[in-house]
C-alpha positions as CSV (number, residue, x, y, z in Angstrom):
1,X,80.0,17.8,11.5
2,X,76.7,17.0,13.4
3,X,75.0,18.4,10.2
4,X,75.9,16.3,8.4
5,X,75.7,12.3,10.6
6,X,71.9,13.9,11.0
7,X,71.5,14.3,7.5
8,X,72.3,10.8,7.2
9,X,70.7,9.7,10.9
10,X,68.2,6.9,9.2
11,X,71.3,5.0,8.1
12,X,72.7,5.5,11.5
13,X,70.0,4.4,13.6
14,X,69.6,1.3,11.5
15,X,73.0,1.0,12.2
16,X,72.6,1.2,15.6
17,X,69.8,-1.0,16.2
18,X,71.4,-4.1,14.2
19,X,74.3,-3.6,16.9
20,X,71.7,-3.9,19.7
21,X,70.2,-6.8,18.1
22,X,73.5,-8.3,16.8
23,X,75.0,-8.0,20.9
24,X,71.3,-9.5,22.4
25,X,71.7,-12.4,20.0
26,X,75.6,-12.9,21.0
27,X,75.1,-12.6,24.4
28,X,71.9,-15.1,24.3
29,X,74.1,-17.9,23.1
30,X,75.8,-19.2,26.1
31,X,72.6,-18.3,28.4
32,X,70.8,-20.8,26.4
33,X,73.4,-23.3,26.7
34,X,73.9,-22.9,30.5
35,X,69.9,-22.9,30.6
36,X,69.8,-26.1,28.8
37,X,72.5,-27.7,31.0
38,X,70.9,-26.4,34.4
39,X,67.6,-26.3,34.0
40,X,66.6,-28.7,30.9
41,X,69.6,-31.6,31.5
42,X,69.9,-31.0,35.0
43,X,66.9,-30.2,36.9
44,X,67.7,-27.0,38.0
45,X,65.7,-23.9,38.5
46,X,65.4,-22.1,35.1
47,X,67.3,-18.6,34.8
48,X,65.3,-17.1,31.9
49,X,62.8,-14.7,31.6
50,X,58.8,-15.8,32.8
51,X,57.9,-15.2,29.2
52,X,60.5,-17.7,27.9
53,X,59.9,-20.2,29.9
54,X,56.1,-20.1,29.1
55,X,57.2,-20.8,25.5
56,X,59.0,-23.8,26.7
57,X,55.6,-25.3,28.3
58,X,54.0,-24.6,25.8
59,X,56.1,-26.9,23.4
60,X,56.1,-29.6,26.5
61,X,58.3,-28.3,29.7
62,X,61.9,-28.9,30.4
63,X,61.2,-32.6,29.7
64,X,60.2,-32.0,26.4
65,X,63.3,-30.0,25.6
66,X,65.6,-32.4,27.1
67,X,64.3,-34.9,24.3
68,X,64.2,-32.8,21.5
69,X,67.6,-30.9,22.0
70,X,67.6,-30.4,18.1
71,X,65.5,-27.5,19.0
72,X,67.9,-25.5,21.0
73,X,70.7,-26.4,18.2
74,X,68.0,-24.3,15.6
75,X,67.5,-21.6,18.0
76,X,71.4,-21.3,18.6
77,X,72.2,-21.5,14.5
78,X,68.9,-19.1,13.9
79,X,71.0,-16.7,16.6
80,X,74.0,-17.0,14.6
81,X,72.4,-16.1,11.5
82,X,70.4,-13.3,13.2
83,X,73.8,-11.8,14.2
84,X,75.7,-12.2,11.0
85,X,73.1,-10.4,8.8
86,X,73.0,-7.8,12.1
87,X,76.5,-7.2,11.2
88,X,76.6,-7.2,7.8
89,X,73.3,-4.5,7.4
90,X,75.2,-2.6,10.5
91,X,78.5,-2.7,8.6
92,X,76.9,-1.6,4.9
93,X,74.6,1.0,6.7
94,X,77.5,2.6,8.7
95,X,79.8,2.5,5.5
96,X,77.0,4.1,3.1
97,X,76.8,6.6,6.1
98,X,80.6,7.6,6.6
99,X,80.9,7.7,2.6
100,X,78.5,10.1,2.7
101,X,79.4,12.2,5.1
102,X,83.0,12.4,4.0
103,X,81.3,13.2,0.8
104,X,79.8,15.8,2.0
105,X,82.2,17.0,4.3
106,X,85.4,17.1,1.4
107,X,82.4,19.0,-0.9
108,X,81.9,21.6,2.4
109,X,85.7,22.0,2.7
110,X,86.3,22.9,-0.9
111,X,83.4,25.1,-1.2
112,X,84.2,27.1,2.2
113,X,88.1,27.4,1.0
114,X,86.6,28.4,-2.4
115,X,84.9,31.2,-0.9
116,X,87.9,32.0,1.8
117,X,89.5,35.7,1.1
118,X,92.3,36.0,-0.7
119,X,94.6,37.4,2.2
120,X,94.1,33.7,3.8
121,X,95.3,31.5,0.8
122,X,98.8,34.0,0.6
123,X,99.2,32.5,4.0
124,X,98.3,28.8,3.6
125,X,100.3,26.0,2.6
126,X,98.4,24.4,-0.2
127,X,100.2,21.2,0.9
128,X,99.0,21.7,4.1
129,X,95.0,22.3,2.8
130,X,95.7,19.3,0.6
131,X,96.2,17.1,3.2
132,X,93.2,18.6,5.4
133,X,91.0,18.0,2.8
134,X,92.4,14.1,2.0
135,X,93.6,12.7,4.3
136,X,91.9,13.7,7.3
137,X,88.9,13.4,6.1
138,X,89.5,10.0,5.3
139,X,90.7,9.5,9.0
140,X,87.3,10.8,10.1
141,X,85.5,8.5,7.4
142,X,87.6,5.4,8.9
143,X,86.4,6.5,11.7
144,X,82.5,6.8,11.3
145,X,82.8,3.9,9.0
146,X,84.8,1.2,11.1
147,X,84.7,2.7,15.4
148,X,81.5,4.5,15.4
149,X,79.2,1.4,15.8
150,X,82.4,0.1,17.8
151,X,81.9,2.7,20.7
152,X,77.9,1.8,21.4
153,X,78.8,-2.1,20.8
154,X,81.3,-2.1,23.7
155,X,79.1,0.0,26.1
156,X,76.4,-2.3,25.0
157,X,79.1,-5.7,25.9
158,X,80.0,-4.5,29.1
159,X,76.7,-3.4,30.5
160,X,75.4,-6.4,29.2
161,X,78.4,-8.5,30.8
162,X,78.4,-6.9,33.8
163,X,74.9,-7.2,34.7
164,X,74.3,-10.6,34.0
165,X,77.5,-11.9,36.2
166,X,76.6,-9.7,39.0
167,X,73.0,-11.6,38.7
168,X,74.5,-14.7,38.4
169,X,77.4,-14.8,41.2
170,X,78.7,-11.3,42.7
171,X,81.3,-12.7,44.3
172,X,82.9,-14.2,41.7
173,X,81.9,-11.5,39.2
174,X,83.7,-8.8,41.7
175,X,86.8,-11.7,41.2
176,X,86.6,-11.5,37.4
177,X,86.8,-7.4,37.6
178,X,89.7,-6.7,39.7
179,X,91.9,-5.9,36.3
180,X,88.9,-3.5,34.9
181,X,89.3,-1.0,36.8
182,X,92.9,-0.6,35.9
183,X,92.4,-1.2,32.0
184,X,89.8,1.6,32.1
185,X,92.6,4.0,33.7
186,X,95.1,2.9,31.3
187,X,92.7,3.3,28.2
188,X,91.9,7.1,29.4
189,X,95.6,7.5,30.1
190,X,96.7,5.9,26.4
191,X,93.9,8.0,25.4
192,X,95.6,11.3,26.5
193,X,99.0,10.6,25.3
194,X,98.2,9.1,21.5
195,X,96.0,12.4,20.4
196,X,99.1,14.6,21.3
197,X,101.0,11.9,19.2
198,X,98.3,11.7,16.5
199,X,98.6,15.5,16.5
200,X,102.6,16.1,16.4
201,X,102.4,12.7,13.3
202,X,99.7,14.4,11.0
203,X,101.4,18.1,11.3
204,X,104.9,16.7,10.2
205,X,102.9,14.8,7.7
206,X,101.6,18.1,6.8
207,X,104.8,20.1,6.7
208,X,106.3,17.0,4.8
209,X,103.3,16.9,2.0
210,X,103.7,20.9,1.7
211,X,107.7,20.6,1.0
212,X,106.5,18.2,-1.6
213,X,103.8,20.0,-3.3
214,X,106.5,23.1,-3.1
215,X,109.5,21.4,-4.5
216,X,107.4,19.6,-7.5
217,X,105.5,23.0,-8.5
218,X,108.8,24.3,-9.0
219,X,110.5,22.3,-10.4
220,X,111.9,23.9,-13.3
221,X,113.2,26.7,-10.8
222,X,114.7,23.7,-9.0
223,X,116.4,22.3,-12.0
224,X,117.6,25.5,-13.3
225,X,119.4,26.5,-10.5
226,X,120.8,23.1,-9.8
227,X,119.0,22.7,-6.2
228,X,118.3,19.1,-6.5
229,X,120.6,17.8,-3.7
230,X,119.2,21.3,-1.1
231,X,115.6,19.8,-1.9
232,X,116.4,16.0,-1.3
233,X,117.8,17.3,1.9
234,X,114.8,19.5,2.8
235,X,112.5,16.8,2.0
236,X,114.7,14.0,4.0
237,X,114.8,16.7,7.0
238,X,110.9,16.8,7.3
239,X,110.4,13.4,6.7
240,X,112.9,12.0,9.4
241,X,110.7,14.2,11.6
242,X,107.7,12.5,10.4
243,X,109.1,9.3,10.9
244,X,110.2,10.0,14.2
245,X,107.0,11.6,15.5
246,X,104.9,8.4,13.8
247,X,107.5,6.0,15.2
248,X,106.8,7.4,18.6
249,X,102.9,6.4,18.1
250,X,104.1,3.1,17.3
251,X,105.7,3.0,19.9
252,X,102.5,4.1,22.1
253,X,100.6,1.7,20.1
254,X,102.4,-1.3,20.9
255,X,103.1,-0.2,24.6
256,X,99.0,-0.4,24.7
257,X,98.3,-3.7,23.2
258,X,100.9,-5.1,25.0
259,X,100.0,-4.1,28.6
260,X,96.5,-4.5,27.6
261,X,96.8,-7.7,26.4
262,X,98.7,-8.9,29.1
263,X,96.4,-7.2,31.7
264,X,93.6,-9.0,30.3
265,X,95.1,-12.9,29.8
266,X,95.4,-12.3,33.5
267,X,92.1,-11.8,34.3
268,X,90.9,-14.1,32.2
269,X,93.5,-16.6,33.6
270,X,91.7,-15.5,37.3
271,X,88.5,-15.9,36.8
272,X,88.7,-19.7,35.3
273,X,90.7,-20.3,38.3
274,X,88.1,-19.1,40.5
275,X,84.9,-21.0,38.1
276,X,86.8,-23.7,38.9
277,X,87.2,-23.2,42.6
278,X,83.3,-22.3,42.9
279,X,82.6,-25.0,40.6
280,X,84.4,-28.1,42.9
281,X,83.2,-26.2,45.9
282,X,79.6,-26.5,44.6
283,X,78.7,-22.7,45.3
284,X,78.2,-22.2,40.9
285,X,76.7,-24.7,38.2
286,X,78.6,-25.8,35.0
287,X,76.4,-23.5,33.4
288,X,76.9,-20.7,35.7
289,X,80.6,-21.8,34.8
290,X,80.1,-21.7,31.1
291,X,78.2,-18.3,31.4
292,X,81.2,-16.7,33.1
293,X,84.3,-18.2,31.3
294,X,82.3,-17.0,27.7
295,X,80.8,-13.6,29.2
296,X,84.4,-12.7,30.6
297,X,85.9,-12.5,27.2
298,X,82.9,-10.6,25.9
299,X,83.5,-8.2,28.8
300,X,87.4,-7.7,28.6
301,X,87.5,-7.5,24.8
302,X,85.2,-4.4,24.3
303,X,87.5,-2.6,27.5
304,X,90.3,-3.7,25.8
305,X,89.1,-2.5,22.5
306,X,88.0,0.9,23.6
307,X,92.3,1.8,23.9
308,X,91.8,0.5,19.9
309,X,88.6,3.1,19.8
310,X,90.2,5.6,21.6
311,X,93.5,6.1,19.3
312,X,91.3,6.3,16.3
313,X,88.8,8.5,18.2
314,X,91.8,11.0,18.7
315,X,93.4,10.7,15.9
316,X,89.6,11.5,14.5
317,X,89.2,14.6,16.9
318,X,92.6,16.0,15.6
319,X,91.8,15.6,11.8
320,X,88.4,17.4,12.5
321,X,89.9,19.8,14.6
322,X,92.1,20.5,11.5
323,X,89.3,20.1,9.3
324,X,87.6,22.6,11.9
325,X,90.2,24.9,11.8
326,X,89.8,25.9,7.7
327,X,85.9,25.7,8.4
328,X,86.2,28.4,11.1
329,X,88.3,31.0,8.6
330,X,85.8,33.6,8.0
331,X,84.9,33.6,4.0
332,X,84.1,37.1,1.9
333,X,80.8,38.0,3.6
334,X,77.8,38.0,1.4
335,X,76.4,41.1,0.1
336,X,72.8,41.2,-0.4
337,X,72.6,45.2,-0.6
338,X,75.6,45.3,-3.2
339,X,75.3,47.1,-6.2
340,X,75.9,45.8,-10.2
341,X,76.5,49.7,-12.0
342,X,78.1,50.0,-15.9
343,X,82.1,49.7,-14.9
344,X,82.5,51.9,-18.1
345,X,83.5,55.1,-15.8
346,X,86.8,56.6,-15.0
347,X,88.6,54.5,-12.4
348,X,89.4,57.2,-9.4
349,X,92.1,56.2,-7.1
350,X,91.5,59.0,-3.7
351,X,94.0,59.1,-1.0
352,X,94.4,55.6,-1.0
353,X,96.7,53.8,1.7
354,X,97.0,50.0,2.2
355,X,99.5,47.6,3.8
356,X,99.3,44.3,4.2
357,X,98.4,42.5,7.0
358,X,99.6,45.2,9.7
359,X,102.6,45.8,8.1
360,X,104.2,48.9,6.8
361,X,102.0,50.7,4.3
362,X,102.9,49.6,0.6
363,X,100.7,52.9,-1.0
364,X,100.4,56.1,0.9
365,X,97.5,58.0,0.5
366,X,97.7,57.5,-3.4
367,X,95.6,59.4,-5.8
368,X,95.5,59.2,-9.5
369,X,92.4,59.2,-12.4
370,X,92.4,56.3,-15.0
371,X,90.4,58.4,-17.6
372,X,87.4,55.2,-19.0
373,X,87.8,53.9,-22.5
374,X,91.9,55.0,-22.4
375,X,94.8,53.0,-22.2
376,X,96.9,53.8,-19.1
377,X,100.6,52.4,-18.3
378,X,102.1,52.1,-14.6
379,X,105.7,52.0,-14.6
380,X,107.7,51.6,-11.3
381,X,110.1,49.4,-9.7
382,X,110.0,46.4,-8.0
383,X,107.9,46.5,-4.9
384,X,106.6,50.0,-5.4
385,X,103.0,49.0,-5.1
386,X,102.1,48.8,-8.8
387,X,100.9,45.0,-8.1
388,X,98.7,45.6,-5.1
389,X,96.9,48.4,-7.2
390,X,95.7,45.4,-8.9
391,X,95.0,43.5,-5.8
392,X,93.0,46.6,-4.6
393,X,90.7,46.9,-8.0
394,X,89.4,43.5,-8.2
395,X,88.5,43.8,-4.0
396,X,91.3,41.1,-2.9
397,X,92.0,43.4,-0.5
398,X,90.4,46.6,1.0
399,X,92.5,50.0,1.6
400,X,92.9,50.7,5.3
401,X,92.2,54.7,4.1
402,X,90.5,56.3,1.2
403,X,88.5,54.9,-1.6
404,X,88.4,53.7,-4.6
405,X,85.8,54.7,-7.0
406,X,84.4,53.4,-11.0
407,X,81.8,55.7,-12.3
408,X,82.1,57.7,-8.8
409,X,80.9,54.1,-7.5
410,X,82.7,52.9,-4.8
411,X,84.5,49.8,-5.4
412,X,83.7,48.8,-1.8
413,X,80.0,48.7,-2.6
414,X,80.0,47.2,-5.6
415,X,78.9,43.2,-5.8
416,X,82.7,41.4,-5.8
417,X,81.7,38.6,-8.0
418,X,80.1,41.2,-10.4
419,X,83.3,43.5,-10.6
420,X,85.5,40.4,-10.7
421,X,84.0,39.1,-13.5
422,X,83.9,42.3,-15.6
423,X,88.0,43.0,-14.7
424,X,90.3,41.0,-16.6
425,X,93.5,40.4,-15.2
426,X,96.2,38.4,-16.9
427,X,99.3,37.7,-14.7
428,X,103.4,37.9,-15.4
429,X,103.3,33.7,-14.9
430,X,100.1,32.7,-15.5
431,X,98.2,29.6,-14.8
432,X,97.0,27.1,-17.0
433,X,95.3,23.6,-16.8
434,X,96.7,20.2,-17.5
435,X,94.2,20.3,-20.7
436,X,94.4,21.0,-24.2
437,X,94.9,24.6,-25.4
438,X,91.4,25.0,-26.6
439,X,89.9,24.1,-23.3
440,X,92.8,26.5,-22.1
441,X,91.6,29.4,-23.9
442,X,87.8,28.4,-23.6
443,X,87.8,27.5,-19.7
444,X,86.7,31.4,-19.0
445,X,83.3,31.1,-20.6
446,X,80.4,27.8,-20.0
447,X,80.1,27.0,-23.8
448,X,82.7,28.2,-26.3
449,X,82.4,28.9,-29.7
450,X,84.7,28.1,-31.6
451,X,84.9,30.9,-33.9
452,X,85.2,33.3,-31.0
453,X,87.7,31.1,-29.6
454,X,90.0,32.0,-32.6
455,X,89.4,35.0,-32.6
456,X,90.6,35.5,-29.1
457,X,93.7,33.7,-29.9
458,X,94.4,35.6,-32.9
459,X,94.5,39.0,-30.8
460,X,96.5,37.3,-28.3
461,X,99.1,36.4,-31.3
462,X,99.0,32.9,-30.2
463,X,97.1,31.5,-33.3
464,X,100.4,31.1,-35.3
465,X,102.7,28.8,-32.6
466,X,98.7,26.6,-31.7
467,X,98.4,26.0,-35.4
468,X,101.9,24.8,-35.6
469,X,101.7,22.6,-32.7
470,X,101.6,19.0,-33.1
471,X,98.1,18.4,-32.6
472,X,97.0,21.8,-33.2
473,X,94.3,23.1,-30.8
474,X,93.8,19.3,-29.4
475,X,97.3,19.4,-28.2
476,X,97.9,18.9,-24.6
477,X,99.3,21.5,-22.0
478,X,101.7,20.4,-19.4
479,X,100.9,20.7,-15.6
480,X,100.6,24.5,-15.0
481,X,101.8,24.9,-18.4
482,X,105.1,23.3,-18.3
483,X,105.5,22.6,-21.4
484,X,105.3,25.8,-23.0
485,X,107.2,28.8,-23.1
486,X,107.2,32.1,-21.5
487,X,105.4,33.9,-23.9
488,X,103.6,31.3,-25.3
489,X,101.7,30.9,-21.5
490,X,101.5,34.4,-21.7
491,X,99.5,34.4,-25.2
492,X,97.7,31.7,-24.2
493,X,96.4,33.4,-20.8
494,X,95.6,36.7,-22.9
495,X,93.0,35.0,-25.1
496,X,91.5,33.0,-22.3
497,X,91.1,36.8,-20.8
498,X,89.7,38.1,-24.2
499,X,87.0,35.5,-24.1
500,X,85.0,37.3,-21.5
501,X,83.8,40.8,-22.2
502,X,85.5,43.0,-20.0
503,X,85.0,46.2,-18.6
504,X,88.6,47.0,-17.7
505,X,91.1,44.9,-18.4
506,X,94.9,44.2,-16.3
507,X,98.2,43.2,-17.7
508,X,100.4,42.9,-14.6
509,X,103.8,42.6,-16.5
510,X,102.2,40.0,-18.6
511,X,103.8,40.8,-21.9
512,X,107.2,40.5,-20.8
513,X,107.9,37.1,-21.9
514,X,106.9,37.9,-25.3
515,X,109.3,39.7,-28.1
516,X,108.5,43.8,-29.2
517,X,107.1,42.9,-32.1
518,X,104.6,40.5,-30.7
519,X,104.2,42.9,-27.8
520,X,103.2,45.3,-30.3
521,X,101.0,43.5,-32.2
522,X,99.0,41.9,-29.2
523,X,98.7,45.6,-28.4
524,X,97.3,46.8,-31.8
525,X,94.7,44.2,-31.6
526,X,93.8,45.4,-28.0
527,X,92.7,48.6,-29.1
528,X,90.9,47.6,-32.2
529,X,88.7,45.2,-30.5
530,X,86.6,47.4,-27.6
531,X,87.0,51.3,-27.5
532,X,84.9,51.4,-24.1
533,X,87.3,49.3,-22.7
534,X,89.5,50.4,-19.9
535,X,93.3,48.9,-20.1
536,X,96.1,49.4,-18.0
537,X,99.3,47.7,-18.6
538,X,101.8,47.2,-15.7
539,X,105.5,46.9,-17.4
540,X,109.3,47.7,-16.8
541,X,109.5,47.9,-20.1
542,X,109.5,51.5,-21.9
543,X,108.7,50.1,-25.3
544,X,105.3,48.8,-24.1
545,X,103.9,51.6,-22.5
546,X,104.9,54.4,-24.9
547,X,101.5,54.4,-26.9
548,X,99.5,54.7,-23.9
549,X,97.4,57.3,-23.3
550,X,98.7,58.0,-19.8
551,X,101.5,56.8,-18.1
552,X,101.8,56.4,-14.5
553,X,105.4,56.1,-12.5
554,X,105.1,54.6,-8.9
555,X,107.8,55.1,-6.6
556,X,107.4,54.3,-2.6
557,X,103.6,53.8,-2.8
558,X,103.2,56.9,-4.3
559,X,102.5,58.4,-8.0
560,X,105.7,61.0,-8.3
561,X,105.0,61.0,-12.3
562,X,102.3,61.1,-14.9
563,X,101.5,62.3,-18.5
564,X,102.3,61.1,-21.9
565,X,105.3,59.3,-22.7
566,X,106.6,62.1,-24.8
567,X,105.9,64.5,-22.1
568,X,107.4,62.3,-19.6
569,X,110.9,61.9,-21.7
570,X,111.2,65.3,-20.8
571,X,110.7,65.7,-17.1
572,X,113.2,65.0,-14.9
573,X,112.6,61.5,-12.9
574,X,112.5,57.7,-13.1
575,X,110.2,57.4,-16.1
576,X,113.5,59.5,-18.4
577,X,116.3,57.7,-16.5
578,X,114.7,53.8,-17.6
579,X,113.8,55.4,-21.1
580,X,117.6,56.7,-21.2
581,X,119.1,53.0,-20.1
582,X,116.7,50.8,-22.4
583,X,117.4,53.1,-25.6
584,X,121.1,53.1,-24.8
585,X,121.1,49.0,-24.0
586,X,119.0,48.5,-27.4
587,X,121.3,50.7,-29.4
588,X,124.4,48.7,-28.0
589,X,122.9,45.7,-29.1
590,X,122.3,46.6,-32.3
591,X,125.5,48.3,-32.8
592,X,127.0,44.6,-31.7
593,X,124.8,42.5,-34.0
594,X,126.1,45.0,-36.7
C-alpha cells in the first residue's frame, strides 16, 4: 500500500500543501477582523506579526487603514478565494490520487490471485475474493479520497487553535478545553469499538455476497432439484446477520455523533459564557472575543470530526487488512532455472503418492507408463484418484513422494507455464464465456483464424449444431454456458482445446454428455489429426475407451489393472465386471426399444 500513495506522492503533497494554505487562510480571517477592531478601530496594541504590521505603515499606519477599511474587506474576500481554490486543487489532487491507487491496487489484487496456486482458489470463496477486490477497495479509495487530507487538516485546526488561544488568554483558553480532553478519550474509545464492528459488518457482508454468487452459479442445480425456498432461506439467514452486525454499527455511529455533538454544544455554550464574563469584566477585547467564539468551533469541529475519521479509518484498516490477507498468500514461485524440453516422451508415473492438503493419501505410491504418441484410457470409480492424476500432470499440485517424469524429465523441473500450455485438458462441465461461440472456440489462441477455427470445431463434432444455431458462429453463449446443452458445452470446450497445439492432451470424463456415436466420431478425428500426440481419456464409460491403446483401471489410488481392452475383458477385476453391466444394460435397452 505504501507503494503505491508514493508512486502517486506529487499529487499528494500538493494535496497536502493546499490544506496548509487553505487552514492558514481560514484561520487568518477572524485575526484580521479582531486586528482591525483592536488595533485599527480601537487603538489597541497590534497582535500581528512585525512583518505585517510594516506592510500596514507602509500603506499609512493604523490610521490609514481605519479610513480605507475597503482594504481589509479585499484582503478577507482574496482569503476566501485563496481557500476555495485550496480546496478545490486539494480535493481534485487527492481524488486523482485515491483513483489511482485503487487502480492500481484492484490491478495488484487480480494479478497476485491470478498467479495464487491452485490449492488456494479450491479453498476460497469467490464471493468472498469478489468482495475483497470491490468493495473494499473502494472503502480504502473513499478513504484516501475523502479522510486522508481530513486527518492532517484537523491536526493542522487544532494546533493552530490551540496555540493561538493559549497566546491570546490562557485562562480562558484552559476554560474553552475542559470537554477536549474527554472527546479525545471518547474518539479513541469509539475508535476501538467501530473497527471490531466494521470487521464482524464486512465479513457477514462477505459470507452473504458468497451465498449469492453460490446460489446464482447454480442455478440450474437449484431449479432442478426444486431448492428455491432452502436457498431464499439460506440467503435470508446470512443476511439478517448482516443486518444485525451493520445495525449494531449504526447503532455505534449514532451513539458517537450524538454524545459528541452534545459534548461539544456544551463547550461551546461555556466558552461564550465565559467571553462574555471576561469581556464585561474588561480582562479580553471584542476582538479577543471574536477570535475565541470563531477559533472554538474551528477547534471542536476537527476533534469532533476525527470520531467521523476514525470509523472510516477502521473500517479502511479492516478492508486492507482483508485486502492484505490475499496479497500475503504465497503465489507459484518463479522459476528462472526451469527447463522447456519436447513433451513428446513417454509420460512415467514412479511411486507416486499425494493427498490433499494433509489428508489421507488419494494415490499410493502409483506407478504406471503412458507409452508417447498412444492413446491411453483410465477407468475407475468415483474418487479413485483418476482426477488428481490430472491435477498432478499439469503441476496443480506436487506428489508428497515419487516423481513424475515426460521424456525422463521431471515434471517438477519443467517451466509450469510451458507444460501447461502444451497439456490440453478439457473438463466433464466445462467453462465457457458469456461471448459468442467463435470467440468461445477462439479465446485459446491471440488471433484466430478462421479457417482453423472450423476446423477445430469440426473435429470436435460441434460444426453441425453452430451452423444450425440462430446466428450461427455470431450466436451468443449464456453465462458459463447456460444456454447450451451438455454435450454441446462439451464440443464446444473440445475445439477451443484443439486450437492450441498440444503435446498431450486430457479428457477428464469430458465426453460423457455427448451420444456413442458422436463420442466416436470426436474420437476418430482425434487420432487423425496429430500422431505425436499423447491422449488419455478419463471415462466410466466402456464404449469410449475400448479403442485405446492402453487402458488403465484405478481402484484405491492404485493401478490394480492394465492392458488392452480385449485383454482386459478377460481378466478377472473391475475393468470385466463394468464391461459385463454396460453390455447387459445396452442389450436390455435395445431388446425394449424392439
Amino acid at each position: 500500500m505504501g507503494r503505491l500513495i508514493a508512486k502517486n506522492r506529487e499529487l499528494f503533497s500538493g494535496a497536502a500543501l493546499c490544506t496548509l494554505v487553505a487552514v492558514a487562510a481560514d484561520y487568518c480571517t477572524p485575526l484580521l477582523l479582531a486586528e482591525t477592531l483592536d488595533h485599527y478601530l480601537s487603538g489597541l496594541p497590534s497582535t500581528m506579526p512585525a512583518f505585517v504590521n510594516r506592510w500596514v505603515n507602509a500603506l499609512g499606519g493604523p490610521e490609514y487603514m481605519a479610513r480605507h477599511l475597503w482594504i481589509m474587506g479585499l484582503v478577507l474576500v482574496a482569503l476566501s478565494a485563496l481557500s476555495g481554490l485550496c480546496n478545490f486543487l486539494r480535493g481534485r489532487w487527492q481524488s486523482q490520487a485515491g483513483e489511482n491507487v485503487a487502480r492500481d491496487l484492484r490491478t495488484q489484487l487480480y494479478d497476485h490471485i491470478q498467479r495464487l496456486p491452485f490449492s488456494y482458489h479450491v479453498r476460497a470463496e469467490t464471493g468472498d475474493l469478489v468482495q475483497r477486490c470491490t468493495s473494499d477497495v473502494d472503502t480504502v479509495r473513499k478513504f484516501l479520497i475523502n479522510q486522508l487530507m481530513a486527518i492532517l487538516s484537523a491536526l493542522l485546526m487544532i494546533a493552530v487553535a490551540l496555540s493561538v488561544l493559549l497566546r491570546r488568554n490562557a485562562r480562558l483558553a484552559l476554560y474553552s478545553m475542559i470537554m477536549v480532553p474527554g472527546l479525545f478519550l471518547f474518539a479513541y474509545l469509539f475508535f476501538k469499538w467501530v473497527v471490531k464492528a466494521f470487521q464482524a459488518s464486512d465479513e457477514a457482508e462477505g459470507a452473504m455476497s458468497a451465498v449469492l454468487q453460490e446460489n446464482l452459479t447454480g442455478v440450474r442445480v437449484v431449479r432442478a432439484f426444486g431448492r428455491q425456498q432452502y436457498e431464499v432461506d439460506k440467503f435470508r439467514e446470512k443476511s439478517l446477520d448482516f443486518k444485525r452486525k451493520t445495525y449494531r454499527l449504526c447503532r455505534l455511529l449514532n451513539v458517537y455523533w450524538s454524545v459528541s455533538d452534545g459534548m461539544s454544544m456544551l463547550q461551546s455554550c461555556l466558552t461564550l459564557a465565559m467571553c462574555v464574563i471576561f469581556a464585561v469584566r474588561g480582562e479580553i477585547t471584542v476582538g479577543t472575543l471574536v477570535v475565541f467564539t470563531s477559533f472554538i468551533g474551528k477547534l471542536l469541529w476537527p476533534i469532533r470530526q476525527l470520531g467521523r475519521i476514525l470509523s472510516d479509518a477502521g473500517k479502511s484498516f479492516v478492508s486492507l487488512e482483508r485486502i492484505d490477507e490475499i496479497l500475503r498468500q504465497p503465489v507459484e514461485p518463479e522459476e528462472p532455472e526451469a527447463v522447456r524440453p519436447p513433451l513428446h516422451g513417454d509420460i512415467v508415473f514412479d511411486h507416486v503418492t499425494f493427498g490433499y492438503d494433509g489428508g489421507r493419501d488419494v494415490l499410493k505410491d502409483m506407478s504406471f507408463t503412458i507409452p508417447a504418441g498412444k492413446t491411453v484410457a483410465i477407468l475407475g470409480a468415483t474418487g479413485s484418484g483418476k482426477s488428481s492424476v490430472v491435477h498432478l500432470m499439469q503441476r496443480l499440485f506436487k506428489p508428497q513422494s515419487g516423481k513424475i517424469t515426460i521424456g525422463g524429465v521431471d515434471i517438477q523441473t519443467i517451466d509450469r507455464r510451458y507444460l501447461r500450455s502444451h497439456v490440453g485438458l478439457v473438463l466433464q462441465e466445462p467453462f465457457l464465456y458469456s461471448k459468442t461461440l467463435r470467440d468461445n472456440v477462439g479465446i485459446a489462441v491471440r488471433e484466430p483464424e478462421a479457417a482453423k477455427i472450423e476446423q477445430a470445431a469440426r473435429d470436435a463434432a460441434a460444426l453441425g449444431f453452430i451452423l444450425d444455431s440462430e446466428s450461427g458462429w455470431d450466436t451468443l453463449v449464456g453465462e458459463r454456458g447456460v444456454t447450451l446443452s451438455g454435450g454441446q458445452k462439451q464440443r464446444v470446450a473440445i475445439a477451443r482445446t484443439l486450437m492450441k497445439d498440444n503435446d498431450i492432451l486430457i479428457f477428464d470424463d469430458s465426453l460423457s454428455a455427448v451420444d456413442t456415436e458422436t463420442d466416436a466420431e470426436i474420437r476418430r478425428a482425434l487420432q487423425a489429426r496429430s500422431r505425436d500426440t499423447t491422449t488419455i481419456i478419463i471415462s466410466h464409460r466402456i464404449v469410449t475407451l475400448i479403442q485405446a491403446d492402453l487402458i488403465l483401471v484405478m481402484e484405491n489410488g492404485r493401478v490394480t489393472q492394465q492392458g488392452t481392452h480385449r485383454e482386459l475383458i478377460n481378466q478377472d477385476g473391475l475393468y470385466s465386471r463394468i464391461f459385463s453391466i454396460q453390455t447387459a444394460l445396452e442389450a436390455e435397452f435395445q431388446e425394449e426399444v424392439n
